[in-house]
DRENKEBA-700620 format. One record per residue (C-alpha): residue in three letters; x, y, z. Coordinates in steps of 0.5 Angstrom, whole numbers. Each point is the difference from the previous one (the first is absolute). Example, Ala and Ser with C-alpha at 12.3 -4.5 7.8 and 13.67 -1.06 7.14 Angstrom:
BEGIN
+------+-------+-------+-------+
| bami |    c1 |    c2 |    c3 |
+------+-------+-------+-------+
|  ala |    25 |    -9 |    16 |
|  ser |     2 |     7 |    -2 |
+------+-------+-------+-------+
//
This chain:
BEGIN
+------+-------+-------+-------+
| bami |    c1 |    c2 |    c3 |
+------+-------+-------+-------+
|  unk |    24 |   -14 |   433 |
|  unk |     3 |     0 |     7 |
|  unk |     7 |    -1 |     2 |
|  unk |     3 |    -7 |     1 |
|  unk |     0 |    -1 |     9 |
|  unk |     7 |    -4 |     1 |
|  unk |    -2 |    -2 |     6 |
|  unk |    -7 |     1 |     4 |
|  unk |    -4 |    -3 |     6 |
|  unk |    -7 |     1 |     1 |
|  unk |    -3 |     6 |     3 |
|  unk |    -2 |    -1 |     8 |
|  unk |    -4 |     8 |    -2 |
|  unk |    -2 |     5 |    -4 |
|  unk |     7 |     3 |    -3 |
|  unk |     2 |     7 |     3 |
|  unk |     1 |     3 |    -7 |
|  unk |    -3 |    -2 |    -7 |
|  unk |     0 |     3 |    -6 |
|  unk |    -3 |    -2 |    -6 |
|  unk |     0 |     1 |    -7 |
|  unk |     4 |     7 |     2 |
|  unk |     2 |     5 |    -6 |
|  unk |     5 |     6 |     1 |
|  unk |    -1 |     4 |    -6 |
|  unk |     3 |     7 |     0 |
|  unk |     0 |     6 |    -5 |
|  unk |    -6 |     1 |    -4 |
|  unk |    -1 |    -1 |    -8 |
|  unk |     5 |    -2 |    -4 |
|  unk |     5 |     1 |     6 |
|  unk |    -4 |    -4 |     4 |
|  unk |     5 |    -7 |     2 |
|  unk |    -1 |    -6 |     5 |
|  unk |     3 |    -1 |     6 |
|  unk |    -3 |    -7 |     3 |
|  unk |    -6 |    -4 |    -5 |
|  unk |    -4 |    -5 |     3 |
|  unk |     4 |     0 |     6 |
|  unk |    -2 |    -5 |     5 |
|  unk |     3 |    -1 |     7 |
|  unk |    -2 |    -2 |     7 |
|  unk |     4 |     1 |     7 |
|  unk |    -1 |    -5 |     5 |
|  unk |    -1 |     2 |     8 |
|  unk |     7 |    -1 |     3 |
|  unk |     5 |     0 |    -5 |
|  unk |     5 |     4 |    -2 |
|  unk |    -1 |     2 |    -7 |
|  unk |     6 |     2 |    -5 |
|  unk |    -3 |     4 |    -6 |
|  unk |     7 |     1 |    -6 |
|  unk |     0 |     2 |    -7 |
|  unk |     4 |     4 |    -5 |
|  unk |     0 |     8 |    -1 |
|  unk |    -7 |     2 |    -2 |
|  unk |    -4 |    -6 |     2 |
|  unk |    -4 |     4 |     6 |
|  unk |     3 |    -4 |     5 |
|  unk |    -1 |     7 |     5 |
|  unk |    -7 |     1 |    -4 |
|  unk |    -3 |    -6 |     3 |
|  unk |     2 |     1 |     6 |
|  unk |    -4 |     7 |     1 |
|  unk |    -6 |    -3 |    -4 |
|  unk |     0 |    -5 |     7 |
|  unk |     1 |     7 |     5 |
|  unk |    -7 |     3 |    -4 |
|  unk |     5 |     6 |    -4 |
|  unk |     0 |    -2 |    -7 |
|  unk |    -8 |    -4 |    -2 |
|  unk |     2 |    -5 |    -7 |
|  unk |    -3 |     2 |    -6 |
|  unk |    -4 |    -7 |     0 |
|  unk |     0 |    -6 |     4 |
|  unk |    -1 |     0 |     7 |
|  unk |     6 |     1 |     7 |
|  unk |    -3 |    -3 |     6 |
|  unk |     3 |     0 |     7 |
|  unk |    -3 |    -2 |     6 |
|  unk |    -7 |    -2 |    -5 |
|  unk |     0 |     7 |    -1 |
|  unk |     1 |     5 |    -7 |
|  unk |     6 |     2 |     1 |
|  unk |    -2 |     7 |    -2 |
|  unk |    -5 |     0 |     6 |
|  unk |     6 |     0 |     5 |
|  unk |     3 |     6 |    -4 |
|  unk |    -5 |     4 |     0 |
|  unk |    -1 |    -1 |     8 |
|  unk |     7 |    -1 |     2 |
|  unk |     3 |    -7 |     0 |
|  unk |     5 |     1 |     6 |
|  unk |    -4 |    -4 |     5 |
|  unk |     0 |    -6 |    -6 |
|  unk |     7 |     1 |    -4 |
|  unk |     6 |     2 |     3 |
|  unk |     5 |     3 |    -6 |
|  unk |     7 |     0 |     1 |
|  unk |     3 |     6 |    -6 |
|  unk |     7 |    -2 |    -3 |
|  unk |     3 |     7 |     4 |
|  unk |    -4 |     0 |     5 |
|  unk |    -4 |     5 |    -1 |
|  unk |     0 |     3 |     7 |
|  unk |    -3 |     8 |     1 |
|  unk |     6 |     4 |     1 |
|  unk |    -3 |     5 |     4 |
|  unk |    -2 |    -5 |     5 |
|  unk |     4 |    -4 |     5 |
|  unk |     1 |    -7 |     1 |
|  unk |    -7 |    -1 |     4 |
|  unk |    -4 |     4 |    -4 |
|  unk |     2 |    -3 |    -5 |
|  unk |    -2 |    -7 |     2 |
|  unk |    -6 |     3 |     3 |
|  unk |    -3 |     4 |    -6 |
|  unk |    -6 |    -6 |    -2 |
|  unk |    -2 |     0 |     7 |
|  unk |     0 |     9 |     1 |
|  unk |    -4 |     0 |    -7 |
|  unk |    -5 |    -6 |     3 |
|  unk |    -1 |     6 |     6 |
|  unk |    -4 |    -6 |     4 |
|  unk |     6 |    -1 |     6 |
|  unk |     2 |     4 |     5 |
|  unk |     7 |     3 |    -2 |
|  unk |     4 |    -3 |     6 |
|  unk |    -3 |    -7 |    -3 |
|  unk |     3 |     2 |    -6 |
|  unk |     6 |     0 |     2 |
|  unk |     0 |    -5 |     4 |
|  unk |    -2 |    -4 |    -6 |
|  unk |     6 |     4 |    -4 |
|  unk |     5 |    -3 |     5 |
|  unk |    -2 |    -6 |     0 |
|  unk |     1 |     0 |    -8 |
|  unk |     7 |     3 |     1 |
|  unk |     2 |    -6 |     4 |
|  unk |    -3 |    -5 |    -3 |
|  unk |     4 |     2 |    -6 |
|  unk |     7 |     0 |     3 |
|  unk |     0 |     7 |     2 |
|  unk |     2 |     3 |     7 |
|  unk |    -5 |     5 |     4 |
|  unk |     5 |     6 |    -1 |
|  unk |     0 |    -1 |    -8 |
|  unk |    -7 |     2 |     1 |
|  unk |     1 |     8 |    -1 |
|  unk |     5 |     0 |    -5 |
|  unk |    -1 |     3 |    -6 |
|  unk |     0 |    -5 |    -7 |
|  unk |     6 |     6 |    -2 |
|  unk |     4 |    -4 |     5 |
|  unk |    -1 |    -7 |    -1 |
|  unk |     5 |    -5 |    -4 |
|  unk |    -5 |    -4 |    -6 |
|  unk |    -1 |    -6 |     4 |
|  unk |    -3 |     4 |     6 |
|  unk |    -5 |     4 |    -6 |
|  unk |    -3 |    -8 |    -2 |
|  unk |    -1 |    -2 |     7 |
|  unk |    -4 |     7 |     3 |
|  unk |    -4 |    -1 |    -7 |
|  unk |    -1 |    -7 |     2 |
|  unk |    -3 |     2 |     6 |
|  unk |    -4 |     5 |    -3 |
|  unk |    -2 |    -5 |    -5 |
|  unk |    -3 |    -5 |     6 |
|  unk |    -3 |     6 |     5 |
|  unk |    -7 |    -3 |    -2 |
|  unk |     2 |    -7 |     0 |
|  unk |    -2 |    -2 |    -7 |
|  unk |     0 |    -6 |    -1 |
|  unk |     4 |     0 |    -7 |
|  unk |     5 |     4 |    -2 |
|  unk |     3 |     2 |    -6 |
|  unk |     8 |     1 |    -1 |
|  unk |     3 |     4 |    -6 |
|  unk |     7 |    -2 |     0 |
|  unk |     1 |     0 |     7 |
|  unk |     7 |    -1 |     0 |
|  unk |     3 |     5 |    -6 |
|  unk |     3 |     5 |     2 |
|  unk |     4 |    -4 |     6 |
|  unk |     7 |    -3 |     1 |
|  unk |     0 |    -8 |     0 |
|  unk |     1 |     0 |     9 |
|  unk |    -7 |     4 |     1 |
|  unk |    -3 |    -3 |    -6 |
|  unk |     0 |    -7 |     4 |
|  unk |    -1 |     3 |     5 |
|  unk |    -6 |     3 |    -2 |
|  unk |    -2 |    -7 |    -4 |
|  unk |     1 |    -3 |     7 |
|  unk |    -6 |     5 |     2 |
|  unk |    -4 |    -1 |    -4 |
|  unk |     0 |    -8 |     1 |
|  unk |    -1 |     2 |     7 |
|  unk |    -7 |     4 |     0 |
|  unk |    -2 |    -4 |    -6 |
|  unk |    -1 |    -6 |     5 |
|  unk |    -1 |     4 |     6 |
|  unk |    -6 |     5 |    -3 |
|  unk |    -2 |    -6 |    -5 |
|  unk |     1 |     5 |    -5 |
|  unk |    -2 |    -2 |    -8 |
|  unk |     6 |     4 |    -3 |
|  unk |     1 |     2 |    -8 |
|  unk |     6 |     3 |    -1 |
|  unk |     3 |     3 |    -7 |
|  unk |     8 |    -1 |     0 |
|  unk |     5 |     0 |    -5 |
|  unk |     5 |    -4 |     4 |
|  unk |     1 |    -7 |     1 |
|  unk |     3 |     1 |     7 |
|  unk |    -6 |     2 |     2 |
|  unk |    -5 |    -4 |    -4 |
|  unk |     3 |    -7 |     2 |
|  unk |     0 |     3 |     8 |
|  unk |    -7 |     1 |     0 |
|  unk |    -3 |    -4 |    -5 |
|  unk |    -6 |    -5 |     0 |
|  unk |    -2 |     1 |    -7 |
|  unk |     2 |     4 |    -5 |
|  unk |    -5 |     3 |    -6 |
|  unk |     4 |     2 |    -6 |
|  unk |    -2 |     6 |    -5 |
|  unk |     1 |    -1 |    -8 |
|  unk |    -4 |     0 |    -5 |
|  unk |    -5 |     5 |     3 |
|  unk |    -2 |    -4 |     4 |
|  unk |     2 |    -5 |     6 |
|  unk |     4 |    -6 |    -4 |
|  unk |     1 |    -4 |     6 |
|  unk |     0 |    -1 |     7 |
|  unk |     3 |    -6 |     5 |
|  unk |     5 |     0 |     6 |
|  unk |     7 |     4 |    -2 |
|  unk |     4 |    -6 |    -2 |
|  unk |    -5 |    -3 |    -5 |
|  unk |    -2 |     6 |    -4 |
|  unk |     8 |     2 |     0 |
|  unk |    -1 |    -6 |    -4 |
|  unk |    -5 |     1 |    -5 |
|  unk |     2 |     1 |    -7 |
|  unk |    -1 |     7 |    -2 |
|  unk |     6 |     5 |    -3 |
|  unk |    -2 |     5 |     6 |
|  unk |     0 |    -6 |     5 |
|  unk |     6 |    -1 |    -3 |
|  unk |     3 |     6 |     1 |
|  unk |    -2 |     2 |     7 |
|  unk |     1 |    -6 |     4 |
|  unk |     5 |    -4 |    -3 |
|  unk |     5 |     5 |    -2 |
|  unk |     6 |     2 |     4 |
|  unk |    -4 |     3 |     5 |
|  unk |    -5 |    -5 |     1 |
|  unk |     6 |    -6 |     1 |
|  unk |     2 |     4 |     6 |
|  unk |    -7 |     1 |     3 |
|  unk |    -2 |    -7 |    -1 |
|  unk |     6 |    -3 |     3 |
|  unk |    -2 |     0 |     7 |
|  unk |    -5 |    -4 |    -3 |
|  unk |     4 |    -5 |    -3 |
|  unk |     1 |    -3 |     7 |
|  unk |    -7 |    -1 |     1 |
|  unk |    -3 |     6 |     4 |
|  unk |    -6 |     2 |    -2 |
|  unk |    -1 |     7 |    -3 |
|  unk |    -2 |     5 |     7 |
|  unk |     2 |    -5 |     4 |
|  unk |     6 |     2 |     5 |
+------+-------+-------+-------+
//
């Protein structure tokens, strides 16, 4: 059975990610347990997609199936009208950008080659054209040229999201996943980065699918939100409508004491990833 769809357009194209019928089963035999069943989920082009769920519900899990690390027990995840499992098998940074929750940088590189890793490994550029490209993902992130040869050591957390931004983008993918993109800042950078994000969103034409936790975040970025409970996706719509839908889990993320606070601004009318 699928998910209710809150609110829905019809599809101008194919959708950039669509999974079908997907199980996550993990452990053998009498320890073998489900995390998704029977999944069902499509990701338009262009939208902002926020992914949330309760502990233990493979919100992270899907999120790798997209990127091509981890292949479902049964169903099928495509991304771009490919098996996801084709990209992990061939390298999927010309196709998928990932943002790790800590950044994820080599702590043995500086800045730059850090940003540049993807297209060193490719060895089809001329190095001065490599740097070249790294620089101007530096830029583009916010960063400034002098930040380039800096160590991830001496970097502030907000510095450590957007050097693996801009490692995310060197290849121009044109969908980008986010794990907990947010966590880990204090709530200035946290907006900030949020404010990012909506700007290379709309400046690349990018298709985003973010997991997060935080309700700050979720209603900043936003188009539409897919909720995981039950082993599968319960509901997808915009933020404000599945904020709504009866169910104890929805209950108790969004409109808890934290969900009034993060959906207030909301109340004035400004839609969520407005600015």
């Amino acid at each position: 059975m699928t998910s209710p769809v809150l609110s829905s357009s019809a599809p101008a194209q194919a959708p950039v990610v669509r999974v079908e019928g997907l199980w996550s089963v993990f452990g053998k035999g009498e320890n073998a347990f489900a995390v998704h069943q029977d999944l069902e989920l499509e990701v338009e082009r262009g939208e902002m997609l926020s992914i949330v769920g309760g502990s233990g519900t493979g919100k992270t899990v899907l999120l790798r199936q997209m990127l091509g690390l981890l292949q479902p027990s049964k169903g099928r995840v495509e991304v771009l009208g490919r098996p996801a499992a084709e990209m992990g098998r061939e390298g999927a940074a010309s196709r998928v950008g990932m943002l790790f929750q800590h950044g994820a940088l080599f702590s043995a590189f500086n800045v730059l080659d850090n940003i540049a890793f993807a297209l060193h490994e490719q060895g089809s550029l001329p190095a001065d054209l490599v740097r070249d490209a790294a620089m101007v993902k530096l830029q583009m992130v916010g960063l400034k040229p002098e930040h380039a040869v800096r160590m991830p050591a001496d970097l502030s957390g907000g510095m450590i999201k957007r050097v693996a931004l801009a490692r995310a983008l060197i290849m121009d993918p044109p969908l980008l996943l986010l794990d907990e993109p947010t966590a880990g800042l204090d709530p200035t950078s946290a907006d900030e980065f949020c404010a990012l994000l909506r700007e290379l969103h709309a400046a690349l034409g990018l298709t985003l699918v973010m997991v997060t936790h935080d309700l700050d975040t979720l209603f900043a970025l936003s188009s539409r939100v897919a909720v995981l409970a039950e082993k599968k996706v319960l509901v997808t719509g915009a933020p404000r409508e599945v904020a709504a839908y009866d169910h104890p889990f929805v209950e108790t993320f969004f409109r808890g004491e934290r969900g009034r606070r993060a959906m207030a601004p909301l109340s004035s009318g400004q839609a969520a990833g407005e600015t």
